[in-house]
N, C-alpha and C positions, 0 to 999 in steps of 0.2 A: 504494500500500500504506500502509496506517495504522501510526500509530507503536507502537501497541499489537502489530502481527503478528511476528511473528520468521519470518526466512526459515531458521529450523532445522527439519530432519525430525524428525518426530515416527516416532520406531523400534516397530513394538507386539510384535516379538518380538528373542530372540537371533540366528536366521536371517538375520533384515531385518536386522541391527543389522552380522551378519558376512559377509551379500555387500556391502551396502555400503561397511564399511570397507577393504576387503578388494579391492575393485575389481572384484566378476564379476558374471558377467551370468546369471541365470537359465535363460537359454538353453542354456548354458555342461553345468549342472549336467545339467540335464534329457539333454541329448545326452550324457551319460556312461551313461544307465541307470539313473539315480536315480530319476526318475518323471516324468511328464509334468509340463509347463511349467502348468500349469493346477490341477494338486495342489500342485504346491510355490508359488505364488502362494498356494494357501490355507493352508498351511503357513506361511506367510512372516506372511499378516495375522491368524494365531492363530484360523482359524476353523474348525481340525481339529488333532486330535491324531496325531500323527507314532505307527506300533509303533515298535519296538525295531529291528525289520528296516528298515525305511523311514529312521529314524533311521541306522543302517550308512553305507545305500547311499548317503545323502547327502555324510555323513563321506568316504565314502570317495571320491568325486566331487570335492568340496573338497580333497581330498586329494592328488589328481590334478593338479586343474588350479594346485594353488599349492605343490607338488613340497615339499610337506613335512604329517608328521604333524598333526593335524585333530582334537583331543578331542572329543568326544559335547558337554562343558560347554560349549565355545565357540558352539556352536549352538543347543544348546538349553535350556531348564529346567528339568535332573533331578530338581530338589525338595529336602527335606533326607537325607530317609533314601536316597538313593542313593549 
C-alpha cells in the first residue's frame, strides 16, 4: 500500500456510517423486516432514496437489535427543513 492511501473507510451515507459504528450486520437489519439485504445495501451506498415508511422500518430494526431508541437523524439525511 502507498503512502498516499489511508486505510480509513470512506462512509457515503449516514446508514453506512451507523451500522458501522455501531457494530451490525446488514443481515441483522434485513431479518427484522426492514427490507431485503439487497435494498438496504442500496440504501447504504446512497443509490436510492429511502420513503418515510422504509425509513421507520429500518429505525425500528436498529432499534431492536441495539435495545435502545434509534432517531430517523442518526440514519439518515433529513435535510434542513425537517
Amino acid at each position: 500500500m502507498s503512502a498516499t492511501k489511508s486505510n480509513r473507510r470512506q462512509f457515503t451515507t449516514r446508514l453506512d456510517r451507523f451500522i458501522h459504528d455501531n457494530g451490525l450486520r446488514p443481515r441483522w437489519i434485513a431479518l427484522r423486516g426492514a427490507c431485503s439485504r439487497k435494498h438496504l445495501a442500496q440504501l447504504r451506498a446512497g443509490r436510492c432514496s429511502p420513503t418515510l415508511e422504509m425509513m421507520k422500518r429500518v429505525r425500528a430494526a436498529c432499534s431492536q437489535i441495539l435495545r435502545r431508541k434509534v432517531r430517523l437523524a442518526e440514519l439518515f439525511d433529513l435535510g434542513e427543513g425537517r
